[in-house]
C-alpha positions as CSV (number, residue, x, y, z in Angstrom):
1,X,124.8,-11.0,-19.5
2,X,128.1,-9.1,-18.4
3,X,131.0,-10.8,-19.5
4,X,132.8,-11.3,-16.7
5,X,133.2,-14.2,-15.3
6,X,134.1,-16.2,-12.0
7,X,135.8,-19.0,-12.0
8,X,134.3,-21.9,-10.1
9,X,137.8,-21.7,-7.3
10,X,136.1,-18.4,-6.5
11,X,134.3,-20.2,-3.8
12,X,130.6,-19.0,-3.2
13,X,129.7,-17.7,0.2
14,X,127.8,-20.6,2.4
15,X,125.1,-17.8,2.5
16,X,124.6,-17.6,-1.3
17,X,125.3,-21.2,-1.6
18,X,121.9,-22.0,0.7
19,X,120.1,-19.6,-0.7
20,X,120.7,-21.2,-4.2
21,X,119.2,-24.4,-2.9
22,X,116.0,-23.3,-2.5
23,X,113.0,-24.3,-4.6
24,X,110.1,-22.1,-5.8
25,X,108.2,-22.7,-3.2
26,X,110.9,-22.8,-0.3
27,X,111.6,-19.4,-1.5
28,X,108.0,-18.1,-1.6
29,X,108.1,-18.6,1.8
30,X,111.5,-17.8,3.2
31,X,110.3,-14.1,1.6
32,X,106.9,-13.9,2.8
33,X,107.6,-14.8,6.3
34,X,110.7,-12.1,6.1
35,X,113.3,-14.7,6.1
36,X,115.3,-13.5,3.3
37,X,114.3,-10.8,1.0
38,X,114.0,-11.3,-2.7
39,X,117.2,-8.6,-3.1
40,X,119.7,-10.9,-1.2
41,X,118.2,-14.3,-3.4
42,X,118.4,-12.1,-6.5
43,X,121.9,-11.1,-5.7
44,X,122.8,-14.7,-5.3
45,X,121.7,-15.9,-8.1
46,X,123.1,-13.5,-10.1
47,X,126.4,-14.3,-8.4
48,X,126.3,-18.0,-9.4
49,X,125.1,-17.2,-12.6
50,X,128.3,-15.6,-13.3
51,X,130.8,-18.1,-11.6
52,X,128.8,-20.7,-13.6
53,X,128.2,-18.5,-17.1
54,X,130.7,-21.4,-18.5
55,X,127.9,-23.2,-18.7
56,X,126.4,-21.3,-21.4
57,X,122.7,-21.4,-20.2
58,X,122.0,-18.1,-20.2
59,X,121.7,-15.8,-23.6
60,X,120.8,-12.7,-21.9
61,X,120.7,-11.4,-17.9
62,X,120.0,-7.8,-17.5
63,X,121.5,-7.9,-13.4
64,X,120.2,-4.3,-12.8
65,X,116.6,-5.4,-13.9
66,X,117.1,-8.1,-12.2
67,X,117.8,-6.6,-8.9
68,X,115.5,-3.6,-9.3
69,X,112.9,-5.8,-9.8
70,X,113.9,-8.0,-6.5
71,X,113.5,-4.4,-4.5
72,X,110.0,-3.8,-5.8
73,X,109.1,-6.9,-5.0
74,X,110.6,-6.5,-1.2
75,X,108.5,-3.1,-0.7
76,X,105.8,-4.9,-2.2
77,X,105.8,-7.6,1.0
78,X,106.4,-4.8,2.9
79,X,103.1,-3.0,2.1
80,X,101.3,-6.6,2.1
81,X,101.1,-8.6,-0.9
82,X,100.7,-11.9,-0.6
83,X,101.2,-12.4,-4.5
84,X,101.8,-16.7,-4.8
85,X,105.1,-15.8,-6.5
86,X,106.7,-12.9,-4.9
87,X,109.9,-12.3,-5.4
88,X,111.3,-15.1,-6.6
89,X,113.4,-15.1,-10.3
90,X,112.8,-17.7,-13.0
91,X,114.1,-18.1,-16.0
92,X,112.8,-18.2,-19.5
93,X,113.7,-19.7,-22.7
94,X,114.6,-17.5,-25.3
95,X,111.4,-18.9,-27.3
96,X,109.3,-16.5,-24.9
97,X,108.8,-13.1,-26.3
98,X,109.8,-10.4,-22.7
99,X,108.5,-7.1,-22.9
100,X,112.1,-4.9,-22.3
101,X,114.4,-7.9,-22.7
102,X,116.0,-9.4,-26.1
103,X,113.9,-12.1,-27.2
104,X,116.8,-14.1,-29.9
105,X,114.2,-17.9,-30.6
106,X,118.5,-19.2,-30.5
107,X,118.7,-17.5,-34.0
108,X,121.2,-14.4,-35.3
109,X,118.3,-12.9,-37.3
110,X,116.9,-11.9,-34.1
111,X,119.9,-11.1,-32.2
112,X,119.0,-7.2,-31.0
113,X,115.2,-7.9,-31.0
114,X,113.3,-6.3,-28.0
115,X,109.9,-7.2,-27.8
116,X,107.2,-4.4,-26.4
117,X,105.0,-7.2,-24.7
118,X,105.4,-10.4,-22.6
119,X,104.1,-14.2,-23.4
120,X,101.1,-14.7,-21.8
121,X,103.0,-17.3,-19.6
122,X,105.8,-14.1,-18.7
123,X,103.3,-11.9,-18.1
124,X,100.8,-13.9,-15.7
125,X,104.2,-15.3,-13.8
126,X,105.0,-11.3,-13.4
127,X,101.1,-10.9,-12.3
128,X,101.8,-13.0,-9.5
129,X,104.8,-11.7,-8.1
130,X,107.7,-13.4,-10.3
131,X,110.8,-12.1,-11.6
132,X,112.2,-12.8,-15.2
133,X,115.6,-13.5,-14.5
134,X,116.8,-13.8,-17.9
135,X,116.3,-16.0,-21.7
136,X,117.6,-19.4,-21.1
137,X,119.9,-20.8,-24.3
138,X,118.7,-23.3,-26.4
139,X,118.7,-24.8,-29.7
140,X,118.2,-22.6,-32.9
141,X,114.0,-22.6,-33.7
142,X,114.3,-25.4,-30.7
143,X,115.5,-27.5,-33.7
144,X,117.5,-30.3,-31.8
145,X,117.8,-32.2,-28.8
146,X,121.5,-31.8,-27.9
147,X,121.7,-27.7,-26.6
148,X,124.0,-27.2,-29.5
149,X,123.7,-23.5,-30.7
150,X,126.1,-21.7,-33.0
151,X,125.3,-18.5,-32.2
152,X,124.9,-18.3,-28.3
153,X,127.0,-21.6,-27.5
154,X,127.2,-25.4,-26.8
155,X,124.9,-25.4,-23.1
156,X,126.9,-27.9,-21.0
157,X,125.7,-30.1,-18.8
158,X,126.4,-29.6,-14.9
159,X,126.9,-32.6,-14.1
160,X,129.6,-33.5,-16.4
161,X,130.4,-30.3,-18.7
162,X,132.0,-32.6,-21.0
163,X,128.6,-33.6,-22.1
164,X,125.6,-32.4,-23.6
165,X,122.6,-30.7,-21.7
166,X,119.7,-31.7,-24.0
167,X,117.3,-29.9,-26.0
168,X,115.9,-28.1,-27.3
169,X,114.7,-26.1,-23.8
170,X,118.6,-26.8,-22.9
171,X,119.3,-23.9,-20.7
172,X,116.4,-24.0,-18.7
173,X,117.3,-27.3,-17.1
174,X,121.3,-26.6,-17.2
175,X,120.3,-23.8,-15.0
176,X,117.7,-25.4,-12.8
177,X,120.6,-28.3,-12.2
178,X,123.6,-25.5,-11.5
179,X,121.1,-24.0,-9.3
180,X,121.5,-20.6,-11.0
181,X,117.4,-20.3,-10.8
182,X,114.8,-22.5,-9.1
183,X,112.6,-23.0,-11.9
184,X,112.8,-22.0,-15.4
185,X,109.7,-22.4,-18.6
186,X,110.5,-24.1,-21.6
187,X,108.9,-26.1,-24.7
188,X,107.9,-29.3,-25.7
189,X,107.1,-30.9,-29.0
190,X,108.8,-34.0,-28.9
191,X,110.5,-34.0,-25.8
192,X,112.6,-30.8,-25.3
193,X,111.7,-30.2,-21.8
194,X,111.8,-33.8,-20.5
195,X,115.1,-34.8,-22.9
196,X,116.9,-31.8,-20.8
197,X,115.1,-32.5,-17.3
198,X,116.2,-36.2,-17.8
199,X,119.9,-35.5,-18.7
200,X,120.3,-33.2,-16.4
201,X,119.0,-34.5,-13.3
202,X,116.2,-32.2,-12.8
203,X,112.0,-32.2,-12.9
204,X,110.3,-31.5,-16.0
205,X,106.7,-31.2,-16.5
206,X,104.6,-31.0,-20.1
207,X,101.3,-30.5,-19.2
208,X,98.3,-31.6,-21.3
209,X,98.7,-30.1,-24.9
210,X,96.6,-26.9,-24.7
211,X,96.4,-26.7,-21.0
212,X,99.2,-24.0,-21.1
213,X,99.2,-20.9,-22.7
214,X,101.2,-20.4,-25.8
215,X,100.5,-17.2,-26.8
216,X,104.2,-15.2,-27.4
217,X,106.3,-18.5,-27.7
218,X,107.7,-19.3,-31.0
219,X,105.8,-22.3,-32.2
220,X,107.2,-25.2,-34.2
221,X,103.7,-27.1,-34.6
222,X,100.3,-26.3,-33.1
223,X,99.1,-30.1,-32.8
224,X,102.1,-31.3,-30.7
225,X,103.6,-27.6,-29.1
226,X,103.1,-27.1,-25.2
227,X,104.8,-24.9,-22.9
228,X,106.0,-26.1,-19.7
229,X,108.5,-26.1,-16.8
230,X,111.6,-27.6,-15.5
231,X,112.2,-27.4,-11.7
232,X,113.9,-29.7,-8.7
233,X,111.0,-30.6,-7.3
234,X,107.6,-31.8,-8.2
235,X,105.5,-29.7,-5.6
236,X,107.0,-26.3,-7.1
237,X,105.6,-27.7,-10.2
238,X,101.9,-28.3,-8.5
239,X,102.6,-24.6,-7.7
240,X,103.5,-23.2,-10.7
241,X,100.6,-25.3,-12.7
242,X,98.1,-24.0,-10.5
243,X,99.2,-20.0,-11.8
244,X,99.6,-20.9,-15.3
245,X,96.8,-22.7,-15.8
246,X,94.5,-20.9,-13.5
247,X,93.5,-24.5,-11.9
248,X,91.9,-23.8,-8.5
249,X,90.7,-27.4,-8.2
250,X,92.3,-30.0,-5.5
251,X,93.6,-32.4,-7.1
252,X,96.0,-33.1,-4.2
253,X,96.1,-35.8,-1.9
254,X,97.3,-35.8,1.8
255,X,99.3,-38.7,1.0
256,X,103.2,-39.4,0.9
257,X,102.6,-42.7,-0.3
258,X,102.2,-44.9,-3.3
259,X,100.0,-47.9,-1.6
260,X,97.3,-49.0,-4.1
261,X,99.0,-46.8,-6.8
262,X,98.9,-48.4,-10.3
263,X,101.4,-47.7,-13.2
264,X,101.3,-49.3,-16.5
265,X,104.9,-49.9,-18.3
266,X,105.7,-51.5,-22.2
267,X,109.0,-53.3,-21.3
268,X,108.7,-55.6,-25.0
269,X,108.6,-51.3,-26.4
270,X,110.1,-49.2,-24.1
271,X,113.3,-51.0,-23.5
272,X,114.0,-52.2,-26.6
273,X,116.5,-49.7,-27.2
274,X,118.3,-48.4,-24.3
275,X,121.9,-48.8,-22.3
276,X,122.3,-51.1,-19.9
277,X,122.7,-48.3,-17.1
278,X,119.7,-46.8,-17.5
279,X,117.8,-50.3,-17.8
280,X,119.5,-51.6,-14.5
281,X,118.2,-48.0,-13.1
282,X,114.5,-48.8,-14.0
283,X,114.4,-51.6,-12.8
284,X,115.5,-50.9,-9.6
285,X,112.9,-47.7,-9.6
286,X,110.4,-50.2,-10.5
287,X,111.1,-52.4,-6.9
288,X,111.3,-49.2,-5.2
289,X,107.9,-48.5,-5.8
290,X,106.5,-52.1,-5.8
291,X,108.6,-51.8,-2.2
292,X,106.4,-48.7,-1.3
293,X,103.0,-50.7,-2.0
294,X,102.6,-49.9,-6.3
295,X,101.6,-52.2,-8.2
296,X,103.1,-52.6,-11.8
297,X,100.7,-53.7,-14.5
298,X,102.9,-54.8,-18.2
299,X,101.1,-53.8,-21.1
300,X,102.0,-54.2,-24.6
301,X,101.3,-51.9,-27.2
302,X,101.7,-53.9,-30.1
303,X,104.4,-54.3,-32.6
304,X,104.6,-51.4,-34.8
305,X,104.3,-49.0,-31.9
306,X,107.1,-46.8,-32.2
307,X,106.8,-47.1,-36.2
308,X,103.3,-45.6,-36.1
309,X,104.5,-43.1,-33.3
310,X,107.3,-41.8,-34.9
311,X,106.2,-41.3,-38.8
312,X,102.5,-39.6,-37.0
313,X,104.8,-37.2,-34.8
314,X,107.8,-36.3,-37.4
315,X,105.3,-36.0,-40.4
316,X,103.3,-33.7,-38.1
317,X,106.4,-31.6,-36.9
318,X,107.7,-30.9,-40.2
319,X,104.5,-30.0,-42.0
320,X,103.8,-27.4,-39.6
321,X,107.3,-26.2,-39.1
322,X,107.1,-23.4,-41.3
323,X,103.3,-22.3,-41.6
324,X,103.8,-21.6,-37.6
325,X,106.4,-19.9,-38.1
326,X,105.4,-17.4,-40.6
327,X,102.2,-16.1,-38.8
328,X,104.3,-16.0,-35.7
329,X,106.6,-13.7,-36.3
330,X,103.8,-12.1,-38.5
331,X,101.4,-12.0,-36.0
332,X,103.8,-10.8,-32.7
333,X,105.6,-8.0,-34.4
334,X,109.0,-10.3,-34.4
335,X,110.8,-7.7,-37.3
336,X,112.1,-10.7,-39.5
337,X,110.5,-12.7,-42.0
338,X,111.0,-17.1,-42.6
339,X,113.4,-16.6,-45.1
340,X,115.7,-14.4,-43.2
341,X,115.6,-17.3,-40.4
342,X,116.1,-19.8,-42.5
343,X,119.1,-17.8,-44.4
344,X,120.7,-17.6,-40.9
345,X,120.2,-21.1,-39.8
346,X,123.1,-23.1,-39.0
347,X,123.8,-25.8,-41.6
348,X,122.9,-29.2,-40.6
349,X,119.3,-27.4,-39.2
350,X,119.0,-25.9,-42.7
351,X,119.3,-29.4,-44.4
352,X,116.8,-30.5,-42.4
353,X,114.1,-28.1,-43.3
354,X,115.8,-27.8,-47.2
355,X,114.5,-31.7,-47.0
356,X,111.1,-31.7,-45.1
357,X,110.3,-28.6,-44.1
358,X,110.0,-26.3,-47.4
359,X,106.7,-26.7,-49.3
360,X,108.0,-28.9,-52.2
361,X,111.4,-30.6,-51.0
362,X,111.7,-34.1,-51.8
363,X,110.3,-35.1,-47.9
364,X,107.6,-32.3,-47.5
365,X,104.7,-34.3,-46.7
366,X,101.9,-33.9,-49.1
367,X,98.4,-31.9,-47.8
368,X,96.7,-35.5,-48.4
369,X,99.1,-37.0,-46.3
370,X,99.2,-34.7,-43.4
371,X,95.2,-35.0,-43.2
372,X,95.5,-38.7,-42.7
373,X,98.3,-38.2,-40.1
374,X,95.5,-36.4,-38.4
375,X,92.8,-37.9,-39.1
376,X,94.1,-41.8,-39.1
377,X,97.4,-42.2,-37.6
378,X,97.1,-40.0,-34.5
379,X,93.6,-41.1,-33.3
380,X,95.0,-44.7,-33.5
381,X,98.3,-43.7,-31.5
382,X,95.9,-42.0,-29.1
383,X,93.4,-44.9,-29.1
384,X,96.3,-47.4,-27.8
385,X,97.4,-44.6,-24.9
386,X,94.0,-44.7,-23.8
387,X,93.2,-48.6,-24.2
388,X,96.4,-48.4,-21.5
389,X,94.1,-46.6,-19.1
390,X,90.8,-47.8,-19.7
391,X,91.7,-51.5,-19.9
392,X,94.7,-51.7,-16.9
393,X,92.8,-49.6,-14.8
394,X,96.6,-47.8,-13.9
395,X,96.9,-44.0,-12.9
396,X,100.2,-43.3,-15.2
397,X,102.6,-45.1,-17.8
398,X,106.0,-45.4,-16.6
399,X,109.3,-45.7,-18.6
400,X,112.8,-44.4,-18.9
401,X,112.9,-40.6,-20.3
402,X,115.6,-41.0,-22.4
403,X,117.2,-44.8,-23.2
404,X,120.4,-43.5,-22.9
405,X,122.8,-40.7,-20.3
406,X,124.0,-37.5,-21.9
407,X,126.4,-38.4,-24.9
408,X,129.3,-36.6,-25.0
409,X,129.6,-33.1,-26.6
410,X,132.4,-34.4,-29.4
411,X,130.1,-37.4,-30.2
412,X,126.4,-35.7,-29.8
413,X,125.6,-36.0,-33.3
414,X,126.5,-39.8,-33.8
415,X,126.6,-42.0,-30.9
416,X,125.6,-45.6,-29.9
417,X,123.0,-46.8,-27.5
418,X,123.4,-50.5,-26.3
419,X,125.9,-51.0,-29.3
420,X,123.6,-49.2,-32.0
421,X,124.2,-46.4,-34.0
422,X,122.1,-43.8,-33.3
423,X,121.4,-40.1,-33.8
424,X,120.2,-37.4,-31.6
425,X,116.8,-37.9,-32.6
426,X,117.0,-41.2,-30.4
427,X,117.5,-39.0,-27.5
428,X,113.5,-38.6,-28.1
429,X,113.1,-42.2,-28.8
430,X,110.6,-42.4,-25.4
431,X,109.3,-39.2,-25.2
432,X,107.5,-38.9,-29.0
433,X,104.5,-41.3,-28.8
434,X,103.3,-39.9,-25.8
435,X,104.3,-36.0,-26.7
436,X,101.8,-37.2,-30.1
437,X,99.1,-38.7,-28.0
438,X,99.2,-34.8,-25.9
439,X,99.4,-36.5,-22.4
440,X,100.7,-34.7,-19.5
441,X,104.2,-36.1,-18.8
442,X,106.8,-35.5,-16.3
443,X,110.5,-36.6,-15.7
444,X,111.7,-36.7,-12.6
445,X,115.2,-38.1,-11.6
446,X,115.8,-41.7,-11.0
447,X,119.7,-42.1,-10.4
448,X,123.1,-40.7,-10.9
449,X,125.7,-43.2,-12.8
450,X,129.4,-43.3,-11.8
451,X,130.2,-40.9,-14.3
452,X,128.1,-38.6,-12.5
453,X,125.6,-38.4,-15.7
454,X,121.9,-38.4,-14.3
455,X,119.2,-40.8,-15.4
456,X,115.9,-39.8,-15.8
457,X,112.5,-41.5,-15.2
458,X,108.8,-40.4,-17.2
459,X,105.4,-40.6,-15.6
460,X,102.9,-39.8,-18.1
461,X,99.0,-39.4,-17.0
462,X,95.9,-39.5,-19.2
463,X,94.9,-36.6,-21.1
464,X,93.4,-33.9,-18.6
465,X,94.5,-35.5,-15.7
466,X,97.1,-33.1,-14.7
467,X,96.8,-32.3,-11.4
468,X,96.4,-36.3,-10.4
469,X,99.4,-36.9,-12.2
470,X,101.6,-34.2,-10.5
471,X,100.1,-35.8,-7.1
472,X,100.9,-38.9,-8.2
473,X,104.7,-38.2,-8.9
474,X,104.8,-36.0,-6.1
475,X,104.8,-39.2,-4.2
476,X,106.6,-40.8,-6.2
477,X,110.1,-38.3,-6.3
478,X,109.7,-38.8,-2.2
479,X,109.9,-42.1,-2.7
480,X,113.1,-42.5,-5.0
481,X,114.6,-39.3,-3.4
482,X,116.6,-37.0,-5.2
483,X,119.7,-36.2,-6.6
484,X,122.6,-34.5,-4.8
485,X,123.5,-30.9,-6.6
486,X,125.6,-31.0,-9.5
487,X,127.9,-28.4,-8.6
């Protein structure tokens, strides 16, 4: 991205300003029906990117790319195309290999690498008519859930910058909640698109593990990766879904309403750990949707829950951390081996793998081990998820994304949540089991405190069911509304 910048005084035209609010799908049709062309939204994005590029969200823009590709797409409408995507810029996170455009995975090792093909998801979001606006920040090897990154910067978080954004996919929602792009991919193993999505105040949807091509994104492990998409709505997600996945069923209701609707929530788990604030908001999303004719069904799912959930998922993660990563880089022609990432890692990520991630450090789960984490421990943690199903009868489970706001940058790596002490792996607290147990899951925004420090709110479907579930919450955001734009 140029460096120049634009300080946030340097007010924004009430032209660009509009056309930043639009949403994937507003903007589909505002081009097809001639309304704007995709040259004048480009433009305007690209404009906000730069009085917003404090935010660090962005690693890499290439405007004239950017802009040549809106023009192509604007003689392209002319001629006819009615591509579902035409036109209309999203960003990517720099995990996503981009034919032409410097793909960096957040690390220096890869800081002048130009890949010669697209991600399968880059390349069928091309297909139909999209533009790559440019590789979202995020954290090293999406190795953390804060947005901290040495080499490219700390992402901050729009709605307070004094805070963090989330991770790992931290750019991609910064940017979605600045309203620099309307939609943006990212990744999720544990919770790095819903963590950001739920700190910063915008929709984030993990599909069903495997549902999603991940073919060209940097992997961390292949039971628990998905790609994904954070946007401000949950119809542009139903939109983009339908591309990726190449889903041309209807899962899609007529409805606006939740009458009849069912949603299974853990309380006695759930909220065990979490800030007052963010309880007090669940709650009150809870009424709202009893209010709109829900009904709420408690379930419990026994008493070493999160135990089981958390030592099947991390023992998971870190066995496969660096197998993945070897044939990956291998495999896509990415000219740098493990060691040299691991040589350029910063230091507290490199501790990490130094304990559980090299093959023979004192936490490196044995291949024994790992086989019963698969074989035992996960079909158990994916037996309760469905026992919530099967015996409430509910569409979705319901809880709080994250149990607590966006800590503060100066305190992200030690904070306290109710009073406890907690790291930034607590940030994933909620989002683990289910990321284990491969349902679809999707954060949607659920309040704003007085600190201006969005609260987020996770609807998780059974495994498959992604089309009902995106229905589902569809109804759901219309019903608790959404938040006013952070800048």
């Amino acid at each position: 991205m140029q460096d120049e910048k634009v300080s946030a005084g340097e007010k924004l035209s009430s032209e660009a300003h509009d056309l930043a609010e639009l949403g994937v799908a507003a903007a589909v049709a505002a081009i097809r029906d001639g309304d704007i062309t995709s040259e004048s939204y480009s433009a305007a994005l690209l404009k906000r990117a730069r009085a917003f590029s404090e935010l660090n969200s962005f690693i890499t823009i290439d405007e004239s790319a950017v802009l040549a590709a809106a023009r192509d797409a604007d003689k392209a409408r002319a001629a006819g195309s009615t591509a579902p995507l035409l036109g209309v810029p999203f960003g990517i996170k720099d995990s996503y290999a981009t034919r032409g455009l410097r793909t960096t995975i957040g690390t220096a090792a890869l800081r002048n690498f130009v890949p010669v093909e697209d991600a399968e998801i880059v390349g069928a979001i091309r297909v139909a008519g999209g533009i790559v606006f440019g590789k979202n920040n995020l954290v090293e090897m999406s190795y953390g859930l804060t947005g901290n990154n040495g080499n490219y910067g700390q992402v901050k978080n729009p709605y307070n910058h004094g805070h963090i954004s989330g991770g790992s996919s931290s750019g991609s929602g910064a940017s979605v909640a600045a309203r620099i792009v309307p939609a943006a991919f990212g990744g999720d193993s544990v919770g790095s698109i819903r963590v950001p999505a739920s700190l910063c105040g915008v929709v984030g949807f993990k599909p069903t593990t495997g549902r999603w091509p991940r073919k060209g994104v940097a992997p961390i492990s292949h039971t628990l990766d998905t790609t994904g998409i954070l946007a401000r709505s949950v119809e542009d997600c139903e939109l983009i879904d339908r591309i990726v996945a190449k889903d041309t069923s209807s899962a899609r209701s007529d409805r606006s309403d939740l009458k009849g609707a069912k949603f299974a929530y853990a309380p006695r788990q759930y909220l065990e750990l979490i800030d007052p604030v963010v309880e007090a908001s669940f709650n009150n999303a809870l009424r709202r949707l009893r209010d709109a004719g829900a009904q709420m069904i408690e379930v419990d799912l026994g008493d070493d829950f999160f135990s089981l959930a958390e030592q099947t998922t991390w023992n998971i993660f870190f066995h496969e951390t660096m197998q993945e990563i070897s044939g990956f880089v291998r495999e896509n022609n990415f000219p740098v081996s493990f060691d040299e990432i691991y040589a350029e890692l910063r230091s507290d990520i490199k501790d990490v793998w130094d304990q559980f991630v090299l093959p023979g450090s004192s936490g490196f789960l044995s291949s024994a081990a790992y086989t019963t984490a698969l074989s035992v421990d996960l079909v158990e943690l994916r037996r309760r998820f469905d026992g919530v199903f099967v015996q409430s009868g509910a569409e979705a489970f319901i809880f709080p994304t994250t149990p607590c706001t966006a800590p503060s940058i100066e305190q992200q790596s030690a904070f306290t949540i109710a009073g406890k002490d907690v790291n930034q792996l607590a940030l994933a607290k909620n989002t683990v089991p289910t990321s284990a147990a491969g349902l679809p899951g999707i954060s949607i925004p659920m309040g704003l405190t007085s600190e201006r420090l969005p609260i987020g709110l996770e609807i998780d479907g059974a495994r498959g069911h992604d089309r009902a579930l995106l229905d589902l919450a569809r109804r759901v955001q219309a019903t608790i509304g959404v938040l006013p734009a952070s800048l």
